[in-house]
C-alpha positions as CSV (number, residue, x, y, z in Angstrom):
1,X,-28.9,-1.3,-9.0
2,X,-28.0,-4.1,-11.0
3,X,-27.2,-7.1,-8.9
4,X,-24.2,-8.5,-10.3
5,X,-22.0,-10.9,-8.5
6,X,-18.2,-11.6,-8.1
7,X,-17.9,-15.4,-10.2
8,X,-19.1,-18.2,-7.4
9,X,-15.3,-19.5,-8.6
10,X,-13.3,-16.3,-7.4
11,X,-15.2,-16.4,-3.8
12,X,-14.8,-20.1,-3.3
13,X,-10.7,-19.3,-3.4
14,X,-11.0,-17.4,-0.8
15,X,-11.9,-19.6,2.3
16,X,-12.7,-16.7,4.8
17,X,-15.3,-15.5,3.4
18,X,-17.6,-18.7,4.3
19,X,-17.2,-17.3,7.6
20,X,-19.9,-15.8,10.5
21,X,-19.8,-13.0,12.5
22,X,-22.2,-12.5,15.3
23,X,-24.8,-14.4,13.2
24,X,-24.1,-12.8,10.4
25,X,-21.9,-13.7,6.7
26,X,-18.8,-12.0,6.3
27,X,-18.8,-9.1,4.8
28,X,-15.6,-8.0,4.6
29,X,-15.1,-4.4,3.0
30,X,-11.5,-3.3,4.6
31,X,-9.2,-4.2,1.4
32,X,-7.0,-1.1,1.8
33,X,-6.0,-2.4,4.5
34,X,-5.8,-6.0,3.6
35,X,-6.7,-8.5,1.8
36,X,-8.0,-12.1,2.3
37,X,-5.9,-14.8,1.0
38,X,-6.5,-17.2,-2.0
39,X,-6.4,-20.8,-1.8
40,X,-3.3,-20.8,-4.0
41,X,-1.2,-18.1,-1.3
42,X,-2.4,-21.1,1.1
43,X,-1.1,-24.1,-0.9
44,X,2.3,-22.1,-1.7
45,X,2.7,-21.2,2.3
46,X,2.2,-24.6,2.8
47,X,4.1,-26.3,0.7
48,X,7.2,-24.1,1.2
49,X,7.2,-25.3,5.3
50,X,6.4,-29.0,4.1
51,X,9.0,-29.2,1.6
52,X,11.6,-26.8,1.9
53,X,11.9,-24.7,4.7
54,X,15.6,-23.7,6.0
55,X,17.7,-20.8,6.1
56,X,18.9,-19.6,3.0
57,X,22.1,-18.9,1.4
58,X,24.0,-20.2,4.8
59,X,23.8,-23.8,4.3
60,X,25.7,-26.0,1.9
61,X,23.1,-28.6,1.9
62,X,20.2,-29.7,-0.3
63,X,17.0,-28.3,2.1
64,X,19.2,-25.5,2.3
65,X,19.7,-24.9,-1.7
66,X,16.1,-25.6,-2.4
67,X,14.8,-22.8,0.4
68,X,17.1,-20.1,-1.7
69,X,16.3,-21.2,-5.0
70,X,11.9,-20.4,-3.5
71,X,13.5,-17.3,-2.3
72,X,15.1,-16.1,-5.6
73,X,12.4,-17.4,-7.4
74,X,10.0,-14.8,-5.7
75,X,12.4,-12.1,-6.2
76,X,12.3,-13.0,-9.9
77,X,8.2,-13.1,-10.4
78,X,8.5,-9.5,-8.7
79,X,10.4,-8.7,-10.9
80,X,8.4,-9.8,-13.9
81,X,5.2,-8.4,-12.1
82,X,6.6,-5.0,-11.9
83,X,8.5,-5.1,-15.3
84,X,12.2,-4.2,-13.8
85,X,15.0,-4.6,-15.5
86,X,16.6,-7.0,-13.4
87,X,16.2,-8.9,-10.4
88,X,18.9,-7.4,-8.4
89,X,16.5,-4.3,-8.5
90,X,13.6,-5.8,-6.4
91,X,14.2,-5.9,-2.4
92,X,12.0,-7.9,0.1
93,X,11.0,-5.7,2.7
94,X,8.5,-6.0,5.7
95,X,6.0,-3.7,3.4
96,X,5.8,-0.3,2.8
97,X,6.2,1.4,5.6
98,X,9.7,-0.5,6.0
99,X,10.1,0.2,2.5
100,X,9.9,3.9,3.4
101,X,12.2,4.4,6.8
102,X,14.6,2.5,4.6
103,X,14.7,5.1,1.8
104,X,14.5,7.5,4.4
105,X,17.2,6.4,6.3
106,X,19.8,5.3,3.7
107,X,18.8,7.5,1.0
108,X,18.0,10.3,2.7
109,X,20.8,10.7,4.6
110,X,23.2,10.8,1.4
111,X,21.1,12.9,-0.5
112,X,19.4,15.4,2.1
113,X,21.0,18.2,3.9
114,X,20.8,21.5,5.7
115,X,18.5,23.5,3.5
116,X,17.8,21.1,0.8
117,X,13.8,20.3,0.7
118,X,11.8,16.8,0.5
119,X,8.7,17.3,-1.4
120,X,5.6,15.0,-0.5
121,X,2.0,15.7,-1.2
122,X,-0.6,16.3,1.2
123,X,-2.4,13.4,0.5
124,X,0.2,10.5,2.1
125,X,-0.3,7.6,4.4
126,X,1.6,8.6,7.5
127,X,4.4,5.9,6.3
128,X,5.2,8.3,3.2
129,X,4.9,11.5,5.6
130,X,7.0,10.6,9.2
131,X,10.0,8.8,7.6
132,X,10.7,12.0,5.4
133,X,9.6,14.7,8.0
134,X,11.6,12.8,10.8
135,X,14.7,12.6,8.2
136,X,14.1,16.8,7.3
137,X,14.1,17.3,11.4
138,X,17.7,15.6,12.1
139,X,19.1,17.4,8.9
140,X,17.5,20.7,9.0
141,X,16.0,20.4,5.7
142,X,12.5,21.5,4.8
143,X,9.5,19.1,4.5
144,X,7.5,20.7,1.5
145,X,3.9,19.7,1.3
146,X,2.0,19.8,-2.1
147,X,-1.9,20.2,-1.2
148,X,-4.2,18.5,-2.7
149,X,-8.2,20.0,-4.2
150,X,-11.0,19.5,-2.2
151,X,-11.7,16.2,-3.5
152,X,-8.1,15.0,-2.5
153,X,-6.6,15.2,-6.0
154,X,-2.7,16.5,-6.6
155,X,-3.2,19.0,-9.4
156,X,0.5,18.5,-11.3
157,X,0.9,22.6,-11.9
158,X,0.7,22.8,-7.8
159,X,3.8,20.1,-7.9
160,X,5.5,21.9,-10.6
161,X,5.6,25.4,-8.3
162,X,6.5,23.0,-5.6
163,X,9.8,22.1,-7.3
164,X,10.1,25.5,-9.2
165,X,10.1,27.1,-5.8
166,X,12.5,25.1,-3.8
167,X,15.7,24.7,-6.2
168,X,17.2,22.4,-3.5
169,X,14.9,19.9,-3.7
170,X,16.4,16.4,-3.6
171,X,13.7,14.2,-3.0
172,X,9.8,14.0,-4.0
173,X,7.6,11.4,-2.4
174,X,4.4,10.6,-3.9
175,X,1.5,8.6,-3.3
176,X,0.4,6.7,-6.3
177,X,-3.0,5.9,-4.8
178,X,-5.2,7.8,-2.0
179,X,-5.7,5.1,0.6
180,X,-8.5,7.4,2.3
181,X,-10.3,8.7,-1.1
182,X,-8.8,6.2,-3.7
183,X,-7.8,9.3,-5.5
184,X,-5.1,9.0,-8.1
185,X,-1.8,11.0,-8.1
186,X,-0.3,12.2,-12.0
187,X,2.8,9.9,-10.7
188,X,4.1,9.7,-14.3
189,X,3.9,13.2,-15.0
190,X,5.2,13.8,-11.4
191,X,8.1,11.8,-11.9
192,X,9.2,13.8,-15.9
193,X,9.2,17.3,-14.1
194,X,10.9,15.9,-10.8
195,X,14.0,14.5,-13.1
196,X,13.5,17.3,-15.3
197,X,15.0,19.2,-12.4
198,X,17.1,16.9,-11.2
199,X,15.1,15.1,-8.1
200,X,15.0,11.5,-7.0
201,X,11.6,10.0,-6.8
202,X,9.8,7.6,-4.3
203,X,6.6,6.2,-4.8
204,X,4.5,4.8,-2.6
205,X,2.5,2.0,-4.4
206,X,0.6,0.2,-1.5
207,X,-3.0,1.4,-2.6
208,X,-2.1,1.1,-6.7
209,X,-1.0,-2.6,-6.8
210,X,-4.1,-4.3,-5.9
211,X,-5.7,-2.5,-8.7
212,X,-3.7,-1.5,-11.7
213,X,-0.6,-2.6,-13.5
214,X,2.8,-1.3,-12.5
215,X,5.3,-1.0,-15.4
216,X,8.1,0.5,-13.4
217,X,9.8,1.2,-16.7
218,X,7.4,3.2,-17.9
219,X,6.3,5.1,-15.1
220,X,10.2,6.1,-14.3
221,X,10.3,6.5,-10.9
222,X,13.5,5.9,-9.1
223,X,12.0,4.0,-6.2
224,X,8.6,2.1,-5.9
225,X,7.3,0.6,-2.5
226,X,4.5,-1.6,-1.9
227,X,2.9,-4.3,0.3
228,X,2.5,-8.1,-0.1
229,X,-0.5,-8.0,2.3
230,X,-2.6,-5.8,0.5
231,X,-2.4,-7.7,-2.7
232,X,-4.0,-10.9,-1.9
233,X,-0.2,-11.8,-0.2
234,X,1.0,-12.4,3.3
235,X,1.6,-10.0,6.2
236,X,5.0,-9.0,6.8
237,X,6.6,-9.3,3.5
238,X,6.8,-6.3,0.7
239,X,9.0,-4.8,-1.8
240,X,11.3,-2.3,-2.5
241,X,12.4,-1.6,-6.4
242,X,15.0,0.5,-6.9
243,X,16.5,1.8,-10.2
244,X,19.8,-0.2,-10.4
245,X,22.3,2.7,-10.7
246,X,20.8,4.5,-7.8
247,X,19.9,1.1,-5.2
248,X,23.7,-0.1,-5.9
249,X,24.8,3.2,-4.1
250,X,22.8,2.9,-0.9
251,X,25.0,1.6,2.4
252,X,22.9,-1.0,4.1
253,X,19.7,-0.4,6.1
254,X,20.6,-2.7,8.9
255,X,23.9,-4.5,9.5
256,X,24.4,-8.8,10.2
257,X,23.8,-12.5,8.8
258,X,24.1,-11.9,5.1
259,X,25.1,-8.4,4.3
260,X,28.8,-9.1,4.3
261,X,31.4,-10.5,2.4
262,X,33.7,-11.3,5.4
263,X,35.1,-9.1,8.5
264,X,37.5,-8.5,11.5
265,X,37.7,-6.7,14.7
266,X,40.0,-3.8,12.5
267,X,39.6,-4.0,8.9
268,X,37.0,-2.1,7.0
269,X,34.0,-3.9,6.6
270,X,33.2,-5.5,3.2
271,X,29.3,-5.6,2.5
272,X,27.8,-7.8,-0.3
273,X,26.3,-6.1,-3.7
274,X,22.2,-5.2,-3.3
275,X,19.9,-6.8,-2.8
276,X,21.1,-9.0,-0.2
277,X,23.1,-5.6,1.1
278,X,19.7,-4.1,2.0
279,X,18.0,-7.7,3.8
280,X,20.0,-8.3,7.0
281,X,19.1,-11.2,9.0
282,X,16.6,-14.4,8.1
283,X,14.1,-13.2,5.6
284,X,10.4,-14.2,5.3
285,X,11.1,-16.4,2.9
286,X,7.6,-18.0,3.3
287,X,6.3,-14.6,2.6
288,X,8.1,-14.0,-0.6
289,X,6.8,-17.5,-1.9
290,X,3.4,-16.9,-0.9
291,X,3.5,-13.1,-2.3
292,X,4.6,-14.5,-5.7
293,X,2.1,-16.8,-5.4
294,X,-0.4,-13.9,-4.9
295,X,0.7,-12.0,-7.7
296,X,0.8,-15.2,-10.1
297,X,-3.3,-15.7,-8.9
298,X,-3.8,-11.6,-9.5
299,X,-2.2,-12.2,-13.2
300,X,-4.2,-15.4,-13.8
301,X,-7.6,-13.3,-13.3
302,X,-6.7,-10.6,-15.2
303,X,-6.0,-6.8,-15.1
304,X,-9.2,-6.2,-17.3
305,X,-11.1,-8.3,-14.7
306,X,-9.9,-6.5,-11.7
307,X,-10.3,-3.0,-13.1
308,X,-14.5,-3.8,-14.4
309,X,-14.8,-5.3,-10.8
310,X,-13.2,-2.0,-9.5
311,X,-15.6,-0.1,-11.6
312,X,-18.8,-1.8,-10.9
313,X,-17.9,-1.8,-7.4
314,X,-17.3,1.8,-7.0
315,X,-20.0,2.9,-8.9
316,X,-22.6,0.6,-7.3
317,X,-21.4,2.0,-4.0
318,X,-21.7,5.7,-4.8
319,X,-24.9,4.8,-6.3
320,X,-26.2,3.0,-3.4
321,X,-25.1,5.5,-0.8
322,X,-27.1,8.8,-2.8
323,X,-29.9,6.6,-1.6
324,X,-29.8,6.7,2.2
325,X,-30.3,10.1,4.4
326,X,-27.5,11.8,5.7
327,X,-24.6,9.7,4.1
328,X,-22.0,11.5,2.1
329,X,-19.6,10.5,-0.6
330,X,-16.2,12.1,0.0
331,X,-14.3,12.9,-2.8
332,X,-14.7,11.5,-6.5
333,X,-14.3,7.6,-6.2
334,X,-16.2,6.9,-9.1
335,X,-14.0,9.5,-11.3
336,X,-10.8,6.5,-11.6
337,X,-11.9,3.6,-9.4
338,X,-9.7,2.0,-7.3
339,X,-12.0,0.0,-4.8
340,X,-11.9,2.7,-2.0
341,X,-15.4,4.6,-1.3
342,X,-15.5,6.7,1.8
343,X,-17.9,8.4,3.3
344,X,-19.5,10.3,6.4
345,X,-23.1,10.2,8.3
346,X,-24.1,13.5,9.2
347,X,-24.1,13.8,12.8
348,X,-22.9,10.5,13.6
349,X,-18.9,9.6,14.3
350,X,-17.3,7.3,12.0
351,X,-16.5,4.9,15.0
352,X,-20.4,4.6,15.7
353,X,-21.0,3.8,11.9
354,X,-18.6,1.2,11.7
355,X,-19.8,-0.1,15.2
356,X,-23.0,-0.2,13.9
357,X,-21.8,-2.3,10.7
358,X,-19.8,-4.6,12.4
359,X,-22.8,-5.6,14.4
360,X,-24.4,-7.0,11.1
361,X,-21.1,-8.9,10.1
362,X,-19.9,-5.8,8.1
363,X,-16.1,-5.1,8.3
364,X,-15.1,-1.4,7.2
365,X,-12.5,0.8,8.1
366,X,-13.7,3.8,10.4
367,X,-11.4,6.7,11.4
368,X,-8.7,9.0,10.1
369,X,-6.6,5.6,8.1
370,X,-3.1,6.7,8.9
371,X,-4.0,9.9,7.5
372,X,-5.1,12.7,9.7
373,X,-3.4,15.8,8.1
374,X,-5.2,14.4,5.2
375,X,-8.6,14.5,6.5
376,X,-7.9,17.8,8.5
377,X,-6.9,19.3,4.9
378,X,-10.5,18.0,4.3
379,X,-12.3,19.4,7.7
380,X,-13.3,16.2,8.7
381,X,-12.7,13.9,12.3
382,X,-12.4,10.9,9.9
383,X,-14.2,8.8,7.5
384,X,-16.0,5.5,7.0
385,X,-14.2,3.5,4.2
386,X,-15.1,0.3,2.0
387,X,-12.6,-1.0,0.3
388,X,-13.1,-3.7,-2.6
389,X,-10.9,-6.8,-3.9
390,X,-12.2,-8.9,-6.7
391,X,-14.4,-11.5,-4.4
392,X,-17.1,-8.5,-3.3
393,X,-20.3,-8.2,-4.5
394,X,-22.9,-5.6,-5.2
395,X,-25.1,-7.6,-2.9
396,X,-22.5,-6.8,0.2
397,X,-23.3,-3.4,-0.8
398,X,-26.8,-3.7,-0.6
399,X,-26.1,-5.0,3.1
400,X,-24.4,-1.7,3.9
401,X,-26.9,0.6,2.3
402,X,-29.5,-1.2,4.3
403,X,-27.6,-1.0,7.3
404,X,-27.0,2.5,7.1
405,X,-30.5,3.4,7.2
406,X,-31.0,2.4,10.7
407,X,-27.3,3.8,12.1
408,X,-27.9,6.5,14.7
409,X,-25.8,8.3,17.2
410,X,-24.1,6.2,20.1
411,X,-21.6,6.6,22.5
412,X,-18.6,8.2,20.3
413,X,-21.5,10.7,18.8
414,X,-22.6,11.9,22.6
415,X,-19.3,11.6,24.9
416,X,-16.6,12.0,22.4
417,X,-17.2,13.5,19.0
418,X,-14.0,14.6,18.1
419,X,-12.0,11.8,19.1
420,X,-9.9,10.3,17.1
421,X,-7.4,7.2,16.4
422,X,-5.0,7.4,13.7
């Protein structure tokens, strides 16, 4: 293994990772499911409750002005991160499962009746899976599951029968990015036979962002969720982008402060265009500043830099894991890298593994990850994952691969091994 090293400059943003646990450096390896935060994510936060925190939109006063003109601003560097056309196409959100149960909710319930069909794959995050099987359960429709090869990959003829074989289909949710396997869904291809037949699509992006470019343009779909946190951003704050034809049609998600243009006791209310129709309430206006400034720091490294630290990563990994007894690679990381590497110990329970890791200052991700039809479409009780952002090194992998070589059956192995969280 070549010993290669995140730049000294890209670690020392990301004060964190100077950190100890129980003795031990950080290591932290749970990117999936979120990411430290830059300097520059820090400063902005800051800055924004120093200089121009208020309530937006509501106040005809300078502080006021200044807090919406951050807010907008945001919306408008989403915009230009994503590609959309226009910035009345980009909706904060809480993140992706919000995203999702919005869609679900206001979409769904105008598009989706008795025995139309939703089509999702059968590699989804339960937040692209419950919203659309709770919405086919109040309706009647049917939930249509597309599944996925043994080494988690959606095979675009199996989603072509999918749609040929349910006429009625009005919806098809996809996963851009495996958040178990890393494993990466045909969206674009997906999405040309879905409106080749006539059928909306939603794409959940909350694995893809962190590690590839989205031109939503180009890749066509009608909807695209994903999550500031998981992209060097804050908790709590993500987007929706909806094609402007189709987002303009959609009744609001929630009702209060902000969505409407005035109303009475009796007369029909009058809601305010999109986006502020669909963002009811205060909005994390912090976390819109500090998730543009994430995806300002992500453009100032580079795509090409984030896709060779993806690759090294990965590779390393798979590499380093061959090497130790009774650890195996699920899947195909290594085929399209996208910093996600699980794996199981033979005869020891994920939970054990990642106790054992955390022990030495190793954070990882040990179970089923929100995904347990997944991994019983896979046969297993869960997995260990690492996840990479652009501040790992192949010398935290070394610490794994070392660690890995003394992990041995505890309590979860013995008094529980079938046990799972999801």
């Amino acid at each position: 293994m070549t010993s290669t090293q995140a730049p000294v400059s890209i670690r020392a943003e990301f004060p964190i990772l100077g950190e100890m646990v129980g003795g031990h450096p950080l290591t932290y390896l749970d990117n999936a499911a979120t990411t430290q935060k830059p300097r520059a994510v820090l400063r902005a936060l800051m800055e924004y409750y120093t200089t121009a925190n208020s309530n937006i939109g509501r106040g005809y006063y300078d502080l006021s002005r200044q807090a919406t003109d951050c807010y907008e601003s945001a919306r408008e560097a989403v915009r230009r991160w994503l590609n959309a056309r226009t910035a009345d196409e980009i909706v904060f959100t809480r993140g992706t499962t919000d995203g999702m149960n919005l869609l679900a909710e206001v979409l769904g319930r105008r598009k989706v009746g008795v025995t139309d069909t939703v089509v999702i794959t059968g590699m989804e995050h339960n937040s692209n899976f419950l919203p659309w099987r709770r919405l086919c359960e109040r309706v009647g429709a049917d939930l249509v599951v597309v599944a996925t090869d043994d080494n988690g990959q959606v095979h675009l003829s199996d989603f072509v029968a999918a749609l040929d074989n349910h006429p009625r289909t009005q919806i098809a949710a996809i996963g851009h990015v495996s958040n178990v396997l890393g494993s990466v869904a045909p969206v674009a291809e997906m999405v040309a036979e879905a409106h080749r037949r006539n059928v909306l699509t939603v794409v959940d992006g909350a694995q893809a962002a962190p590690h590839r470019p989205i031109d939503v343009q180009e890749l066509d779909a009608d909807f695209y969720c994903f999550s500031g946190h998981k992209v060097y951003g804050p908790m709590g704050i993500g987007v929706l982008y909806g094609k402007r034809e189709y987002l303009h049609e959609l009744p609001p998600y929630q009702v209060g402060g902000g969505t409407v243009k005035g109303v009475s006791y009796t007369e029909r209310v009058a809601y305010v265009p999109v986006p502020a129709r669909l963002e009811a309430g205060t909005p994390d206006v912090a976390g819109a500043v500090g998730l543009a400034a994430a995806l300002a720091y992500v453009s100032s490294l580079g795509w090409d830099l984030v896709r060779r630290q993806d690759e090294l990563l990965v590779r390393t990994a798979v590499e380093a894991l061959r090497e130790v007894p009774r650890v195996r690679v699920i899947g195909d990381p290594a085929g399209d890298p996208n910093g996600i590497v699980s794996f199981v110990v033979d005869g020891v329970h994920p939970y054990d593994v990642g106790g054992h890791l955390d022990r030495r200052g190793i954070a990882v991700r040990s179970g089923v990850h929100c995904a347990s039809t997944f991994l019983d479409h896979l046969g297993l009780v869960g997995t260990v994952r690492m996840s990479f952002a652009v501040y790992n090194t192949v010398e935290e992998i070394e610490r794994v691969r070392d660690a890995l070589r003394t992990v041995a059956p505890g309590e979860w192995t013995r008094e529980r091994p079938t046990t799972r969280f999801v």
